[in-house]
N, CA, C and O atoms as a GROMACS GRO file, in nm:
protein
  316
    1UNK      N    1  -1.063   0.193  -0.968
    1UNK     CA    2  -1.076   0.051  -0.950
    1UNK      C    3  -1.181  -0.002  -1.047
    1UNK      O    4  -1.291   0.052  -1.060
    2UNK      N    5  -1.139  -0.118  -1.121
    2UNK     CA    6  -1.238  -0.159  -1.182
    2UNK      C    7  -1.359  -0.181  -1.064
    2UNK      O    8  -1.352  -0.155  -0.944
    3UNK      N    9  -1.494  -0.250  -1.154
    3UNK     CA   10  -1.615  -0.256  -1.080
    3UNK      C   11  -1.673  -0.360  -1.077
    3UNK      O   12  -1.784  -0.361  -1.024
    4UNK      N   13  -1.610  -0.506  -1.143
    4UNK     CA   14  -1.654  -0.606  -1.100
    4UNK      C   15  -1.519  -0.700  -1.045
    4UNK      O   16  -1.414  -0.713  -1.108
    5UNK      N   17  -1.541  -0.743  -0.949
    5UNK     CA   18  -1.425  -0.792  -0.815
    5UNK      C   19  -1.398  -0.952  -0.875
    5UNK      O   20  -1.478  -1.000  -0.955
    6UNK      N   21  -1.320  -1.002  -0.844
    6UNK     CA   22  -1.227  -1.126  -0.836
    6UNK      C   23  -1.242  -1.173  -0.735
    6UNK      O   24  -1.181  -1.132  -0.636
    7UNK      N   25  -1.330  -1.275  -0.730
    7UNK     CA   26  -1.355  -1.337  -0.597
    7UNK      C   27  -1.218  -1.453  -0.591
    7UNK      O   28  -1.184  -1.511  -0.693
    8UNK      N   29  -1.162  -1.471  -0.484
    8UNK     CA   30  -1.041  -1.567  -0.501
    8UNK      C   31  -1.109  -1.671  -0.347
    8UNK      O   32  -1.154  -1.600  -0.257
    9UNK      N   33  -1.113  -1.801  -0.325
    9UNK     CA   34  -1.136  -1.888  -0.216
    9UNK      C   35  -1.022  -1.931  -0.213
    9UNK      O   36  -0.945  -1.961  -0.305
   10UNK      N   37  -1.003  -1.937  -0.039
   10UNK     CA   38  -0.859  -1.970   0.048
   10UNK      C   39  -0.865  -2.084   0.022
   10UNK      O   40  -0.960  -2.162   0.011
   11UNK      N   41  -0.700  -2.097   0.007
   11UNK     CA   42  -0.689  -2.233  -0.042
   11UNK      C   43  -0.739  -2.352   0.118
   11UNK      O   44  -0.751  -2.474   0.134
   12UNK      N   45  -0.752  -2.254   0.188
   12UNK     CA   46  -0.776  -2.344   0.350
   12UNK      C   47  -0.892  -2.407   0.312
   12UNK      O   48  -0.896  -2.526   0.342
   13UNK      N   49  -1.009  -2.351   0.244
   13UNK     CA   50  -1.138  -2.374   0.245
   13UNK      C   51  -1.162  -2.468   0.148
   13UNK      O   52  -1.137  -2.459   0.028
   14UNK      N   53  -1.239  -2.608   0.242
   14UNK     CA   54  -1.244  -2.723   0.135
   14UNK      C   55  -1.445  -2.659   0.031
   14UNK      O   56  -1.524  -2.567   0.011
   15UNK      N   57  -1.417  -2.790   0.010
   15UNK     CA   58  -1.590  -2.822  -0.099
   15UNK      C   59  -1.686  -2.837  -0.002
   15UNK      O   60  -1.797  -2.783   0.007
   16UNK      N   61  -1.625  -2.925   0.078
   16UNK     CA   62  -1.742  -2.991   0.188
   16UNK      C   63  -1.787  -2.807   0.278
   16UNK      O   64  -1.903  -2.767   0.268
   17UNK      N   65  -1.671  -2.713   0.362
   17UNK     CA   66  -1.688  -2.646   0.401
   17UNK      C   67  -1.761  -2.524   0.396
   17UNK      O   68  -1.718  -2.442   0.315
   18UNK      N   69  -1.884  -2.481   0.479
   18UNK     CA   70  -1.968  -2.390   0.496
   18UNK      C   71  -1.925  -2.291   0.475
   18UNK      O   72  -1.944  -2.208   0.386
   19UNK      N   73  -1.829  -2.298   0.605
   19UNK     CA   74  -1.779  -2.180   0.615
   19UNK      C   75  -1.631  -2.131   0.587
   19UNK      O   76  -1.548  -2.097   0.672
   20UNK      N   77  -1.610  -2.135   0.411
   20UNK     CA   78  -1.495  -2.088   0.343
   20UNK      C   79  -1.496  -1.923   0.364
   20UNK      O   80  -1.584  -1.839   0.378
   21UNK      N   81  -1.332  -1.921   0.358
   21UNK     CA   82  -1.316  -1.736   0.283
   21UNK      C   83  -1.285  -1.673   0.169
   21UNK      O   84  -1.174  -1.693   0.119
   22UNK      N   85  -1.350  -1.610   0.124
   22UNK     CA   86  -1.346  -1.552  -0.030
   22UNK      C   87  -1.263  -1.395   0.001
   22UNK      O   88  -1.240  -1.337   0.107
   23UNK      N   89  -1.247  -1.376  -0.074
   23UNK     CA   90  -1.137  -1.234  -0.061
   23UNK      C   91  -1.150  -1.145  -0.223
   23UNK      O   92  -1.093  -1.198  -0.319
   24UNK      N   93  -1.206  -1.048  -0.238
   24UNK     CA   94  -1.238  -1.020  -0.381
   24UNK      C   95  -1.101  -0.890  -0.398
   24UNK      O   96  -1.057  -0.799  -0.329
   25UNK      N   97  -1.072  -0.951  -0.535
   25UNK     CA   98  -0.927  -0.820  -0.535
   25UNK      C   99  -1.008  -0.733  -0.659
   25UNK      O  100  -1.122  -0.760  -0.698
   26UNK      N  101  -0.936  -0.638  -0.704
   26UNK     CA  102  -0.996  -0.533  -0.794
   26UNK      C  103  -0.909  -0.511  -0.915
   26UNK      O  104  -0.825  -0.468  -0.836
   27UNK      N  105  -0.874  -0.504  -0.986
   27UNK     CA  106  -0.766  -0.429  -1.067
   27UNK      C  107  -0.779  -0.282  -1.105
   27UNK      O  108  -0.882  -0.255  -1.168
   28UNK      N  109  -0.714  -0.206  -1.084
   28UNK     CA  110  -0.707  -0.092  -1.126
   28UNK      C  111  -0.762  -0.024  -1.215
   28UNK      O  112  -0.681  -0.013  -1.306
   29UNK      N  113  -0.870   0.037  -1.244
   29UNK     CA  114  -0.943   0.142  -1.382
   29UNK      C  115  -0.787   0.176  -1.428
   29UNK      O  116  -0.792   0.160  -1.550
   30UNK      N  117  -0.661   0.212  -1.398
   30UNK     CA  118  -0.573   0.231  -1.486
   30UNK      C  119  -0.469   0.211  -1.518
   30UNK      O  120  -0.379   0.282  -1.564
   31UNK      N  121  -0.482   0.072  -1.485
   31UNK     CA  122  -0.402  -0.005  -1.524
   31UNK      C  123  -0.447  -0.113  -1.630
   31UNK      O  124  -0.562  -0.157  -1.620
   32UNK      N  125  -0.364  -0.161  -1.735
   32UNK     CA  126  -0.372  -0.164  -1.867
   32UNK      C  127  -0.357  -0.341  -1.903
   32UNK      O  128  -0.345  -0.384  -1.788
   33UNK      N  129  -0.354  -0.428  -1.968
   33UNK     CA  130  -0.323  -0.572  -1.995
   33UNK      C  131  -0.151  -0.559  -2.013
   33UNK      O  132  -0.080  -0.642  -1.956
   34UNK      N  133  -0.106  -0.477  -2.075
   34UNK     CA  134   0.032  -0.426  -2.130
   34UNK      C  135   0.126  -0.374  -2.005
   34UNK      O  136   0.248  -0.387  -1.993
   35UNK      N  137   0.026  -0.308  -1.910
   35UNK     CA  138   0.098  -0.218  -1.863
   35UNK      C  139   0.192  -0.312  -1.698
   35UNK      O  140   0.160  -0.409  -1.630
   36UNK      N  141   0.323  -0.206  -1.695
   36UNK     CA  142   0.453  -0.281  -1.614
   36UNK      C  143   0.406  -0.259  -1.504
   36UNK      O  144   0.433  -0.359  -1.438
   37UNK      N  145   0.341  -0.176  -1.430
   37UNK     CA  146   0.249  -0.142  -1.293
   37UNK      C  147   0.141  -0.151  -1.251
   37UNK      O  148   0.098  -0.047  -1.201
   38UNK      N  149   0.054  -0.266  -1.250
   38UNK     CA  150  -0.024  -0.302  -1.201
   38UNK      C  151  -0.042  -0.344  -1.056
   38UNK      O  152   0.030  -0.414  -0.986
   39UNK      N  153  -0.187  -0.269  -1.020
   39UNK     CA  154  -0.214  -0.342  -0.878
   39UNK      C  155  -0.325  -0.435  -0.877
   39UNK      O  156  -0.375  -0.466  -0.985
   40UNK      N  157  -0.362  -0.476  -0.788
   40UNK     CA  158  -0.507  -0.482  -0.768
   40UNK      C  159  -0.544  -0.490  -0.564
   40UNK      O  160  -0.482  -0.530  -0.465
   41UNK      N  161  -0.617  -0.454  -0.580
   41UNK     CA  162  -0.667  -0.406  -0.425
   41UNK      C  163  -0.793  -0.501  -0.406
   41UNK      O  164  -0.872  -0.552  -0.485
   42UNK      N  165  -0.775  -0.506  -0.228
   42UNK     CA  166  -0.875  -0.611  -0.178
   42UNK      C  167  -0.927  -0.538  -0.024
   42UNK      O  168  -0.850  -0.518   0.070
   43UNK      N  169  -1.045  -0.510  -0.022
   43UNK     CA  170  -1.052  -0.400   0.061
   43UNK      C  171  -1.140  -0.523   0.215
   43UNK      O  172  -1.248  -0.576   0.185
   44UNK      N  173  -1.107  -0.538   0.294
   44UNK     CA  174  -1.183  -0.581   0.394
   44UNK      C  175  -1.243  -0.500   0.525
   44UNK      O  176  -1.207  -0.382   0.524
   45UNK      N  177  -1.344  -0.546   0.663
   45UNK     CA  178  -1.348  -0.449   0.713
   45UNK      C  179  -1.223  -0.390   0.829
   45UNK      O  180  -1.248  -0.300   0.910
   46UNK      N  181  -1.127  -0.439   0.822
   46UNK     CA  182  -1.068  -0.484   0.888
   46UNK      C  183  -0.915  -0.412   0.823
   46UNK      O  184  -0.833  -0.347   0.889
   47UNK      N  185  -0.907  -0.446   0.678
   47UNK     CA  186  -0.761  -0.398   0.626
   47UNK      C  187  -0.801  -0.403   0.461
   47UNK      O  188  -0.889  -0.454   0.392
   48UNK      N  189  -0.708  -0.338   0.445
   48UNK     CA  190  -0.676  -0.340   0.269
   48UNK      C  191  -0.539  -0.412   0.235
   48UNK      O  192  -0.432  -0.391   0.293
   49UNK      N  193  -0.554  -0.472   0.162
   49UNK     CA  194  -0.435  -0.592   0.065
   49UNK      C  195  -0.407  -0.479  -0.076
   49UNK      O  196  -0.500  -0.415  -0.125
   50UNK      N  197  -0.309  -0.473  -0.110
   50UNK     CA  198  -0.243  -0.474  -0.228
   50UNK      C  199  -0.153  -0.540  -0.283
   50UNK      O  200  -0.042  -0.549  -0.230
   51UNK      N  201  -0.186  -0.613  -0.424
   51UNK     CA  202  -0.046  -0.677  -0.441
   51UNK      C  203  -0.062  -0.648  -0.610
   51UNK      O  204  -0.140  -0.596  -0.690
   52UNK      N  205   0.055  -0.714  -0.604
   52UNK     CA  206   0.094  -0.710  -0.781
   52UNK      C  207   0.028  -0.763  -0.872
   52UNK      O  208   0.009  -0.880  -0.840
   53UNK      N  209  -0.024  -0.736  -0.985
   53UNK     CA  210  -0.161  -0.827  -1.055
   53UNK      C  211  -0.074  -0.913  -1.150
   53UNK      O  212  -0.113  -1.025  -1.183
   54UNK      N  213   0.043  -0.864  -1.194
   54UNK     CA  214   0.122  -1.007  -1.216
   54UNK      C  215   0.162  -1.090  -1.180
   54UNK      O  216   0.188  -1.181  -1.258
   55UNK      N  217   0.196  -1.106  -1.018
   55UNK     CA  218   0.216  -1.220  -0.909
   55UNK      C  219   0.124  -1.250  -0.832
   55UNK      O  220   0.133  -1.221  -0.713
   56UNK      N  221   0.019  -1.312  -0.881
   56UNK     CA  222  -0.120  -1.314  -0.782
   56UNK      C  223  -0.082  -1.388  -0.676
   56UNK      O  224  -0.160  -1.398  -0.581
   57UNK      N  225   0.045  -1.453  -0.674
   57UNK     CA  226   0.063  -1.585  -0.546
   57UNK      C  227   0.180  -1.532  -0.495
   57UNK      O  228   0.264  -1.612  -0.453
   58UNK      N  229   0.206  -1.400  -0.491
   58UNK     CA  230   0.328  -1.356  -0.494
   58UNK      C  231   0.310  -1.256  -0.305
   58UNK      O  232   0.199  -1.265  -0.253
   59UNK      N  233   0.400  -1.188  -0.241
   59UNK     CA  234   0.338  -1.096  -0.138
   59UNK      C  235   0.256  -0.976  -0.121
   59UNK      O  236   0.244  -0.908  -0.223
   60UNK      N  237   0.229  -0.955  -0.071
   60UNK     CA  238   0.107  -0.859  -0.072
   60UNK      C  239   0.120  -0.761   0.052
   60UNK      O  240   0.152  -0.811   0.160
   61UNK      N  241   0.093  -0.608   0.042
   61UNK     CA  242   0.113  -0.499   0.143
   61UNK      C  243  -0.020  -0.500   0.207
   61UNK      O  244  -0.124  -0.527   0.147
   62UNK      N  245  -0.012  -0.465   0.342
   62UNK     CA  246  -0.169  -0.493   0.444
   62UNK      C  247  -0.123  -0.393   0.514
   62UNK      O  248  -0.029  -0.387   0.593
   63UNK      N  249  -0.235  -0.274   0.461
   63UNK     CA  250  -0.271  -0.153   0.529
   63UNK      C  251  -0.403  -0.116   0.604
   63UNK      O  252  -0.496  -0.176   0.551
   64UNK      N  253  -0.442  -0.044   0.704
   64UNK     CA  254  -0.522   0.002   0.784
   64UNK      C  255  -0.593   0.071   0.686
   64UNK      O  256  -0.537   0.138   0.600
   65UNK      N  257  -0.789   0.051   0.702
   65UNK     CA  258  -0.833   0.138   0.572
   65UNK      C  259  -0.831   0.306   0.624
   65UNK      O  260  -0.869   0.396   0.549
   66UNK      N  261  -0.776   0.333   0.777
   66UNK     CA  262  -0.772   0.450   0.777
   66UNK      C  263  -0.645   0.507   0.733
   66UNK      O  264  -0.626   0.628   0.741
   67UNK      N  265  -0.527   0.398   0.672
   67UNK     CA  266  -0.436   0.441   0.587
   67UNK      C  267  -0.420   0.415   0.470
   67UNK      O  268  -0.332   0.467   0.401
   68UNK      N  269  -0.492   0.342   0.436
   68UNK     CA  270  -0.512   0.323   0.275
   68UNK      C  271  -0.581   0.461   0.213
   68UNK      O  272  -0.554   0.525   0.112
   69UNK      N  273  -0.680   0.480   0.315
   69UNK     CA  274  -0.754   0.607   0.252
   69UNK      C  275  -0.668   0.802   0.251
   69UNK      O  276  -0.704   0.909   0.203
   70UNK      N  277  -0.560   0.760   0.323
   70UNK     CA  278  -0.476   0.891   0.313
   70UNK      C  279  -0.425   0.912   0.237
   70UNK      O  280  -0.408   1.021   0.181
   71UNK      N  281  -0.367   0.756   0.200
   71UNK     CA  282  -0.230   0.737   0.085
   71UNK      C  283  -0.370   0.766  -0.055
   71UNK      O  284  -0.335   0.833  -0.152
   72UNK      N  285  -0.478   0.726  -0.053
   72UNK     CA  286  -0.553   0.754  -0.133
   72UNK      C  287  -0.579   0.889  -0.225
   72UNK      O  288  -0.671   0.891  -0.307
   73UNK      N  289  -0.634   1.026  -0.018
   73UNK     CA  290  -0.660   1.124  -0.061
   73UNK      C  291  -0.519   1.200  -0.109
   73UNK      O  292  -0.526   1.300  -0.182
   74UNK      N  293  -0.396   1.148  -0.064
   74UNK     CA  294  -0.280   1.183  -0.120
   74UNK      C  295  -0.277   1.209  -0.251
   74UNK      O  296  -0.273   1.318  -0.307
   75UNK      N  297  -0.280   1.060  -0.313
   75UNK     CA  298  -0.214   1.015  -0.460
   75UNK      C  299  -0.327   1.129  -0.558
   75UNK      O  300  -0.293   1.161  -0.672
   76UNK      N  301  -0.448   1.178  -0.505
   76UNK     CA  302  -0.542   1.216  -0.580
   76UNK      C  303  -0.525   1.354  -0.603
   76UNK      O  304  -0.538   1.413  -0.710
   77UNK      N  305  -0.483   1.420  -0.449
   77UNK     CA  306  -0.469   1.570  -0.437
   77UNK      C  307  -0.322   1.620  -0.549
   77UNK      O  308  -0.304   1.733  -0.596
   78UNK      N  309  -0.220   1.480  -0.570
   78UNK     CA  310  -0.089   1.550  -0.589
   78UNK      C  311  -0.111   1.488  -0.774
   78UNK      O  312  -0.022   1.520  -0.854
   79UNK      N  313  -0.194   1.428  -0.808
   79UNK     CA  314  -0.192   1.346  -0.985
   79UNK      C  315  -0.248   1.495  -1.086
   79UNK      O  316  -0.261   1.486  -1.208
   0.00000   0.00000   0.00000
């Protein structure tokens, strides 16, 4: 994952409002400007978001971080 985050504010959350939500996504350490597979990840305490870094307004997968982190130690044990 890259290491500096994308803060994005809900479109719910006005100027006037205190208390807006920010949601920071990540893009991938390897994924490329070029490249056809891109993610970017948004980790909360609650769940992890993934979606496509070419459709930022597009749908997005919402996983449990105690399953994000399997599919994690997965992808790492089998690359």
């Amino acid at each position: 994952m890259s290491i500096e985050p994308v803060w994005i504010k809900s479109s719910y959350s006005t100027n006037e409002d205190a208390n807006c939500v920010e949601i920071a996504w990540h893009k991938s350490s390897y994924s490329t400007n070029e490249g056809a597979e891109c993610i970017e990840v948004a980790e909360t305490t609650a769940a992890v978001l993934v979606r496509d870094s070419k459709d930022k307004s597009g749908p997005h997968l919402t996983f449990s971080p105690a399953a994000w982190q399997a599919f994690v130690s997965f992808a790492r044990a089998t690359a």
